[in-house]
C-alpha positions as CSV (number, residue, x, y, z in Angstrom):
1,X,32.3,-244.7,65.8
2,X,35.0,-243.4,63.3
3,X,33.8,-245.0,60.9
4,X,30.1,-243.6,61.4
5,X,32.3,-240.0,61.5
6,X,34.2,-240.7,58.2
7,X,30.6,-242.0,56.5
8,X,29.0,-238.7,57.7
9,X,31.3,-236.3,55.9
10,X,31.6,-238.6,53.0
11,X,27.9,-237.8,52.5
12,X,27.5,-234.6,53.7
13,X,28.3,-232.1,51.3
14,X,25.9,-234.2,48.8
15,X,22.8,-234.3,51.2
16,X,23.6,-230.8,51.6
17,X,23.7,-230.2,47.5
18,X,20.4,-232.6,47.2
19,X,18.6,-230.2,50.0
20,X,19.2,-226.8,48.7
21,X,17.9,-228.8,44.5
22,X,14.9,-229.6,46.5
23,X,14.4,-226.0,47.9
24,X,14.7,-224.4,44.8
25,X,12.5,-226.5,42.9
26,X,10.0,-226.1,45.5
27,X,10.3,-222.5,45.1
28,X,10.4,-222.2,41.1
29,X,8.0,-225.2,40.4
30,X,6.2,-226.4,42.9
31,X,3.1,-228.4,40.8
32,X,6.7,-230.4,40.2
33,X,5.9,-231.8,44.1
34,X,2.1,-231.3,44.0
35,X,1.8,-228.1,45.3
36,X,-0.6,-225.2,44.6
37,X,1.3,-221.8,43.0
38,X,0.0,-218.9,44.8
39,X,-2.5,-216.7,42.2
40,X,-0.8,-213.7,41.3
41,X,-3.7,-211.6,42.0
42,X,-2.1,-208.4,41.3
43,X,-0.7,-209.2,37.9
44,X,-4.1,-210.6,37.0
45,X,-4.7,-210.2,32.8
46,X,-8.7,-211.4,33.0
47,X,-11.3,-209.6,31.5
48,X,-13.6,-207.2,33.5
49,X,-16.3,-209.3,35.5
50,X,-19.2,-209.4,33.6
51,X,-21.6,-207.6,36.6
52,X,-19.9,-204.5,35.2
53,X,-22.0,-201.3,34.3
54,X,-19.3,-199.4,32.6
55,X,-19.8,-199.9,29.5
56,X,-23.6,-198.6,30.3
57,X,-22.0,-195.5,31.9
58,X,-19.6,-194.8,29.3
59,X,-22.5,-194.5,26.6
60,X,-24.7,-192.6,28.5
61,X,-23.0,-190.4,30.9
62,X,-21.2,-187.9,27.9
63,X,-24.6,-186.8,27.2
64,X,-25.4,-185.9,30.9
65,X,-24.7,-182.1,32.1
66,X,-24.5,-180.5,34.6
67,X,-26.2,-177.1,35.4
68,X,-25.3,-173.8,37.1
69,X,-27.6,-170.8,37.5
70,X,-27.3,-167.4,38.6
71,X,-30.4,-165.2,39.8
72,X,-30.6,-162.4,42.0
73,X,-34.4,-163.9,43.0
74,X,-34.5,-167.6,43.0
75,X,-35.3,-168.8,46.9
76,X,-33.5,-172.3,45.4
77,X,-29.8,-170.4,45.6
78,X,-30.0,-169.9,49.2
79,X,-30.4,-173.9,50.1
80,X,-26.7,-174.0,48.8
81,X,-24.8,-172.0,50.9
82,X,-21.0,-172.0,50.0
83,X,-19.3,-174.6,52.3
84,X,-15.6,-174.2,53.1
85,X,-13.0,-175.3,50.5
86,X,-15.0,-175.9,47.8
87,X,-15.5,-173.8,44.6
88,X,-17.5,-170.9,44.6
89,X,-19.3,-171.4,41.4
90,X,-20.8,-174.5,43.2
91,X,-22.9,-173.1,45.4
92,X,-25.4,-171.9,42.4
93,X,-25.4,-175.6,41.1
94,X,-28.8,-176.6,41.5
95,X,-29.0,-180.0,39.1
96,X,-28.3,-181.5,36.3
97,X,-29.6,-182.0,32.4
98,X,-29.5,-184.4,29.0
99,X,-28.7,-183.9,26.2
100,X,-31.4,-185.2,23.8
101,X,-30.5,-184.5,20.5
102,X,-27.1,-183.4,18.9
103,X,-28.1,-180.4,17.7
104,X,-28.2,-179.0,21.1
105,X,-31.9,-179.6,22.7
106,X,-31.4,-181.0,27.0
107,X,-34.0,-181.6,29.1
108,X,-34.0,-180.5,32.8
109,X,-36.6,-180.4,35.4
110,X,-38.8,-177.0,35.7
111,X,-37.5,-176.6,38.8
112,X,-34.3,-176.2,38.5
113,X,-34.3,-173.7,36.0
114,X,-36.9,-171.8,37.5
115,X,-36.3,-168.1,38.2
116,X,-32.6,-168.4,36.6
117,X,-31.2,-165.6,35.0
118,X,-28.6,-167.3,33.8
119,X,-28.4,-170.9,32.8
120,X,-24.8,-172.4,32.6
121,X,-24.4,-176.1,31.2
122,X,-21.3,-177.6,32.3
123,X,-20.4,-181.1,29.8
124,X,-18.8,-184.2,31.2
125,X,-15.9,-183.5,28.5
126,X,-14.9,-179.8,30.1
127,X,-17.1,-177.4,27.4
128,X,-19.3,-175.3,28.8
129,X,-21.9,-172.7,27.1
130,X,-25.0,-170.5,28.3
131,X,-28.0,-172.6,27.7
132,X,-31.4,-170.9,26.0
133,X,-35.0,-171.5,28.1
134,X,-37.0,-172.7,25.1
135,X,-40.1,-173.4,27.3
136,X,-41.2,-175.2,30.3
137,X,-44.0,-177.1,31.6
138,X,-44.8,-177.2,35.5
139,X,-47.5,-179.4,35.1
140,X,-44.5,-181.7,34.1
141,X,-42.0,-180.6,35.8
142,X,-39.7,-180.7,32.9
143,X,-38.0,-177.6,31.0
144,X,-36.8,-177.9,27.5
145,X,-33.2,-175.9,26.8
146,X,-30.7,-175.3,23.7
147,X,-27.1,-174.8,23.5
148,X,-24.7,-174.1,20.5
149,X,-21.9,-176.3,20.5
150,X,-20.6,-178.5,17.9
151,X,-20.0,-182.3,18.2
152,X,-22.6,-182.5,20.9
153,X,-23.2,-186.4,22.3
154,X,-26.6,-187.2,22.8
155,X,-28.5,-190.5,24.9
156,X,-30.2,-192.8,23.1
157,X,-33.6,-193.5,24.4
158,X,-35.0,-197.0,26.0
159,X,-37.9,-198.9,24.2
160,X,-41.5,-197.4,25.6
161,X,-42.7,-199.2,28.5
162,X,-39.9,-202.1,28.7
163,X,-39.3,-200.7,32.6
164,X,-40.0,-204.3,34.9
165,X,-39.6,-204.0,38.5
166,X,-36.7,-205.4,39.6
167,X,-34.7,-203.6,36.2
168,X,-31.3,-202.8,37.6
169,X,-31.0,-198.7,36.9
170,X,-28.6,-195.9,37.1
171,X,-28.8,-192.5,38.1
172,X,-26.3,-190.1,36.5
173,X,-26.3,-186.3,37.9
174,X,-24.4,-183.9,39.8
175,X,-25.5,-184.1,43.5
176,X,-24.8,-181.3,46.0
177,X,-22.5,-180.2,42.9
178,X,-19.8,-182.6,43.7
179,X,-19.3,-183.2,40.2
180,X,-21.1,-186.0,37.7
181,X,-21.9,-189.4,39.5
182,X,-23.2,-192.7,38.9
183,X,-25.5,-194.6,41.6
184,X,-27.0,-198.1,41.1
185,X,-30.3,-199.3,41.9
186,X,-33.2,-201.0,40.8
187,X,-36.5,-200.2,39.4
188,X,-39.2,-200.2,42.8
189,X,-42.5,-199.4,41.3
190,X,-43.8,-198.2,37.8
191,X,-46.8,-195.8,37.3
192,X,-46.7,-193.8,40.5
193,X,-49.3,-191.3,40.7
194,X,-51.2,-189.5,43.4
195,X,-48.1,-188.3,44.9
196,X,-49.0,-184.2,44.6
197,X,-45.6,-184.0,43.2
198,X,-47.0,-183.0,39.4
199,X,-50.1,-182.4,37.7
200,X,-49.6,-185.5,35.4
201,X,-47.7,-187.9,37.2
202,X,-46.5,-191.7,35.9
203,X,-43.3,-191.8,37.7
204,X,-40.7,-194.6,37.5
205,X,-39.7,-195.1,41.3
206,X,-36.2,-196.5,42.2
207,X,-33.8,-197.0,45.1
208,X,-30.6,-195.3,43.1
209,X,-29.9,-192.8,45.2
210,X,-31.0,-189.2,44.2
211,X,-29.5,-186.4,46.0
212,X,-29.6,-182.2,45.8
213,X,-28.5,-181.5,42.5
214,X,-29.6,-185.4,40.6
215,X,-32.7,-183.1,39.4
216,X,-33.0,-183.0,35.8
217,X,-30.3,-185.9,35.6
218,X,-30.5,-189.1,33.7
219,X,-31.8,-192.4,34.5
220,X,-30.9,-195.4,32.7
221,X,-31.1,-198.8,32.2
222,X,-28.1,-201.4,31.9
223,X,-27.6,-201.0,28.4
224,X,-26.8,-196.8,29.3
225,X,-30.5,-196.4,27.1
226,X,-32.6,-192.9,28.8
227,X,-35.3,-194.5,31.1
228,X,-36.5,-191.6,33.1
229,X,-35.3,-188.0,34.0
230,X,-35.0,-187.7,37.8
231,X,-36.8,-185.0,39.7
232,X,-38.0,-186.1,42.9
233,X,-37.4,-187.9,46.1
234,X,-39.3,-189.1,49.2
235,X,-37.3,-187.9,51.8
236,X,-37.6,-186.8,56.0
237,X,-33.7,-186.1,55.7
238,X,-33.6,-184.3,52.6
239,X,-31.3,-186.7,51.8
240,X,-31.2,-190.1,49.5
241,X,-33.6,-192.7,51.7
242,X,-33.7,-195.4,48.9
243,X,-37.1,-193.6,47.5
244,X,-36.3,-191.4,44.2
245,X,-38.8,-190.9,41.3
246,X,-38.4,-190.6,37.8
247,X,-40.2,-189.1,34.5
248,X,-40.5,-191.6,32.0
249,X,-38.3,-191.2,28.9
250,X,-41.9,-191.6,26.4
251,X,-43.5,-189.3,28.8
252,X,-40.5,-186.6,28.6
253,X,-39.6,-186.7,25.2
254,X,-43.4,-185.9,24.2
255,X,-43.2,-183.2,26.2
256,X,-39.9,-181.9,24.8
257,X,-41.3,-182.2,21.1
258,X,-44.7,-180.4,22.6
259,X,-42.3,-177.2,23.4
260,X,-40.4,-177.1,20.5
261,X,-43.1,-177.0,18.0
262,X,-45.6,-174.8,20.0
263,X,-43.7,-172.9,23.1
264,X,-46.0,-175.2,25.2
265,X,-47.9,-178.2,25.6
266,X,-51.1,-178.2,24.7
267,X,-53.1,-181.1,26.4
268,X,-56.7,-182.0,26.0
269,X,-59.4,-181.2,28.4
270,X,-62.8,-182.2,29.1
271,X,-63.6,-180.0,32.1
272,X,-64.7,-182.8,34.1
273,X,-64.0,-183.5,38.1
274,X,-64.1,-187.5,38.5
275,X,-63.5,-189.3,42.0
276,X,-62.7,-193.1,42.4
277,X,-65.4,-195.5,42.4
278,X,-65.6,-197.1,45.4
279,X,-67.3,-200.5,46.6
280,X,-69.8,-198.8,48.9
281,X,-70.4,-196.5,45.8
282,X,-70.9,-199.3,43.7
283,X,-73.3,-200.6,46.0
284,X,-74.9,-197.4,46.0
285,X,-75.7,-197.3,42.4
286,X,-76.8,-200.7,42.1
287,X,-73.8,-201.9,40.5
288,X,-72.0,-205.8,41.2
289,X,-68.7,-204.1,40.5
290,X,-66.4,-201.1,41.0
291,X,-65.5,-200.4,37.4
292,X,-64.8,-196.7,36.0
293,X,-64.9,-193.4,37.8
294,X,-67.7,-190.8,39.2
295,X,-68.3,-187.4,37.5
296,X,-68.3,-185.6,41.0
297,X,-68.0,-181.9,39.0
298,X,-68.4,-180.4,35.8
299,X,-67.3,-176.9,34.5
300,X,-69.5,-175.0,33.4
301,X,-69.7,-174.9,29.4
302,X,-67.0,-177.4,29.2
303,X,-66.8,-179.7,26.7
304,X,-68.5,-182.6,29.1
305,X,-70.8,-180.3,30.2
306,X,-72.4,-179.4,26.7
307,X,-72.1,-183.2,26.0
308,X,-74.4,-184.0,28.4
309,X,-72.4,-185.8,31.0
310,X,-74.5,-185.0,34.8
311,X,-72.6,-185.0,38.5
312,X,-73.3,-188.6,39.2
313,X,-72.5,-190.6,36.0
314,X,-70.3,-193.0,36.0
315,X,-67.5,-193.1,32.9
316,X,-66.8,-196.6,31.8
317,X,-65.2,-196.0,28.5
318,X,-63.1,-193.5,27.0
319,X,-62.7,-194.1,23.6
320,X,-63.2,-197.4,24.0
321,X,-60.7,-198.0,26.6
322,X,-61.6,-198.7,30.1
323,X,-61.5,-195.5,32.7
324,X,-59.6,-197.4,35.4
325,X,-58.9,-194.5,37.5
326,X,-58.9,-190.8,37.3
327,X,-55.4,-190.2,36.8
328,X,-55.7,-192.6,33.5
329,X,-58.3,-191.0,32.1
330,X,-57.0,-187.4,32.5
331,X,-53.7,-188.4,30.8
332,X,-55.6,-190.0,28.0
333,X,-57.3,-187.0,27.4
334,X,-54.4,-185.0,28.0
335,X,-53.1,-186.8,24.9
336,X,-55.9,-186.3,22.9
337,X,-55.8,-183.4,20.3
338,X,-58.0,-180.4,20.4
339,X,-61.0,-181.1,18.2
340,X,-61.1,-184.1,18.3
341,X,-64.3,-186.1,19.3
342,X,-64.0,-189.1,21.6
343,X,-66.8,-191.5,22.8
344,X,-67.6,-191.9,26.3
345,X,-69.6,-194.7,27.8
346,X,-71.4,-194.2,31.2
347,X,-73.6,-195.5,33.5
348,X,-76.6,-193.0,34.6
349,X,-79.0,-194.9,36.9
350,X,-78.2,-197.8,36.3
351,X,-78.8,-197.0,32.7
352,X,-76.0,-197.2,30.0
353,X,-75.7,-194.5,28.1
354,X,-73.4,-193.3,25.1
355,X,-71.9,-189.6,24.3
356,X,-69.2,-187.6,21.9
357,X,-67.3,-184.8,23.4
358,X,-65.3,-182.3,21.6
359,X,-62.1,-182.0,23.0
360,X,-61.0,-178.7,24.4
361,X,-57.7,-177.2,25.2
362,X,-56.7,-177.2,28.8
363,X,-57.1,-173.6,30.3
364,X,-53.1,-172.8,31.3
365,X,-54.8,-171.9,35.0
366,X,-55.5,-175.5,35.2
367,X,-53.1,-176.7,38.0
């Protein structure tokens, strides 16, 4: 038993010595023993994950603005009634604008510059200057404006009709005038029309969410390239329900150019009222399939009119190019220039039949 005692403290203080060796290597090294080191998370040098739109943002969002108007008229200023602690300049913030060239041109929707007195454009980088209307177009929904600052940045616009569904998207604008922000998405539909939104209508839809005050704001794609200029949503809220529309880029920039050079756009016109053509109508005229669109009206001493084109005919062709649906048609002969003669192929009877119209320019009362 004493000797057990004796052997005990002979070999104590070195068991003690080996324990506290183990302990720290444990602690400083522990792949020594096999163990995992915990991840400093926190301290973490990788690079961004590669999901990131940032870089998108930061090339496109310099060039987005936002916009404050004063009018003593404008119903629009009353839907933004001042709300407690925020600034007071925000309550006439109706929506937001891009800058599409560097000397000085934005775009904007018609609607939120309409009836403004003053036009205020607010950039990401803190300037701000009184914006020039240089023309608008209703039928659009898109206003052209011009500021004079120097060192302006300015978007760079996506490749014409690259948009897929299923696109991831941004929308960049300032909504309820919090301030310029970014909401992701993707691209819903393409080519929406029939909505009663516009006259001409070819809308990008997405899920980004659009708000009060996105109007007029960029949409872009995930290399920060200009797809669309926001200006709508479907809402029963008035709030963001995943259903936002967008003006194509193509679309918006033609109608920028149109303004500059002329005041106005000036679109092509046939004076001719066409309705779908249905299967039962099809059926109706004797034909196997539901191709083209009726003439159901014709104005009188319009260009389709003096023609020849009758209520009845069916269109087939438009310069060669089938007449798919109404809304098709009218913007290809939106596009066309006054003057100019197209070809339109039509059925009458049963009977195909061949004519050359002389485009016209589209009376402004046209809605």
């Amino acid at each position: 038993m004493h000797l057990l005692i004796s052997l005990l403290r002979t070999l104590g203080w070195p068991v003690a010595c080996g324990l506290l060796l183990a302990l720290l290597i444990i602690q400083q090294r522990p792949d020594w023993v096999g163990l995992d080191q915990t991840p400093e998370l926190a301290l973490s040098n990788d690079s961004p994950l590669t999901s990131s739109f940032s870089q998108a943002v930061q090339r496109a969002a310099p060039a987005v603005a936002n916009i404050y108007t004063s009018s003593n008229t404008s119903p629009t200023l009353r839907d933004y009634a001042e709300q407690p602690g925020m600034p007071a300049r925000r309550q006439s913030s109706l929506g937001s604008a891009v800058i599409l060239s560097a000397d000085g041109y934005l775009l904007t929707n018609n609607h939120v510059v309409a009836g403004a007195e003053h036009i205020l454009v607010a950039l990401k980088d803190g300037r701000e200057a009184l914006a020039q209307l240089i023309g608008t177009d209703p039928e659009t929904d898109l206003a052209v404006l011009k500021i004079d600052l120097p060192n302006l940045p300015s978007v760079t616009i996506g490749p014409e009709n690259a948009q897929r569904t299923g696109d991831v998207v941004m929308a960049i604008g300032n909504p309820f005038g919090l301030g310029q922000t970014v909401t992701l998405g993707i691209i819903s539909a393409t080519g929406r029309n029939q909505l009663g939104l516009n006259t001409y209508e070819d809308f990008i839809q997405t899920d980004a969410a659009i708000n009060q005050g996105n109007s007029g704001g960029a949409l872009i794609d995930a290399r920060g390239r200009l797809i669309g200029i926001n200006t709508a949503i479907f809402s029963q809220s008035g709030g963001s329900q995943g259903i936002g529309f967008a003006i194509p880029a193509r679309l918006a920039v033609e109608v920028m150019q149109a303004i500059i050079e002329h005041g106005r756009v000036i679109r092509g016109w046939l004076g001719v009222e066409v309705q779908p053509l249905t299967r039962e109508l099809a059926e109706s005229f004797g034909l196997e399939r539901a191709e083209g669109i009726v003439v159901s009206g014709l104005y009188r001493d319009g260009p389709a009119r003096l023609a020849g084109l009758l209520p009845g005919d069916v269109i087939l062709r438009i310069d060669g190019q089938p007449a798919g649906n109404g809304r098709q048609a009218m913007n290809q002969v939106a596009r066309a220039k006054p003057g100019q003669r197209i070809t339109l192929d039509i059925l009458r009877n049963g009977q195909p039949m061949q004519f050359e119209a002389e485009v016209s320019i589209r009376p402004s009362f046209q809605g």
